[in-house]
Phi, psi and omega in degrees: 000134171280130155295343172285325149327260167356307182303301177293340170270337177292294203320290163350272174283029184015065164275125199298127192303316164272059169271152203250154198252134172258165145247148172256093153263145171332281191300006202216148176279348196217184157261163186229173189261131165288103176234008153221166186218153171227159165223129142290071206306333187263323166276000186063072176201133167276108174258105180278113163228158173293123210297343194285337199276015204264132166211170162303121163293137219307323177314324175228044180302324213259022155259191168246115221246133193226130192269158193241304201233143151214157168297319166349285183319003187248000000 
């Protein structure tokens, strides 16, 4: 999914812009929260993760990934 995807279905179903982004995992009985983001410049990809959690993602480990936000950081 593309953010302009993204974009155009909340703008589309008037989701209130501070709606909050979850995750459904597999491993969890509940959802949990993207309170971190990485990005990848050679693959173009944003990676949402739970902040306790940050690593490269397994798909891409061996690129180089640069965290933009964490809730720490707040």
């Amino acid at each position: 999914m593309t953010f302009e995807l993204l974009e155009a279905i909340i703008v589309k179903n008037k989701i209130p812009k501070n709606v909050r982004l979850v995750n459904d995992s597999e491993n969890d009985l509940c959802t949990t929260d993207m309170n971190g983001i990485q990005y990848c410049e050679k693959r173009n990809e944003i990676c949402f993760m739970e902040s306790e959690y940050i690593h490269k993602p397994e798909h891409a480990e061996n690129e180089e990934w640069k965290l933009l936000w964490s809730v720490r950081d707040e």
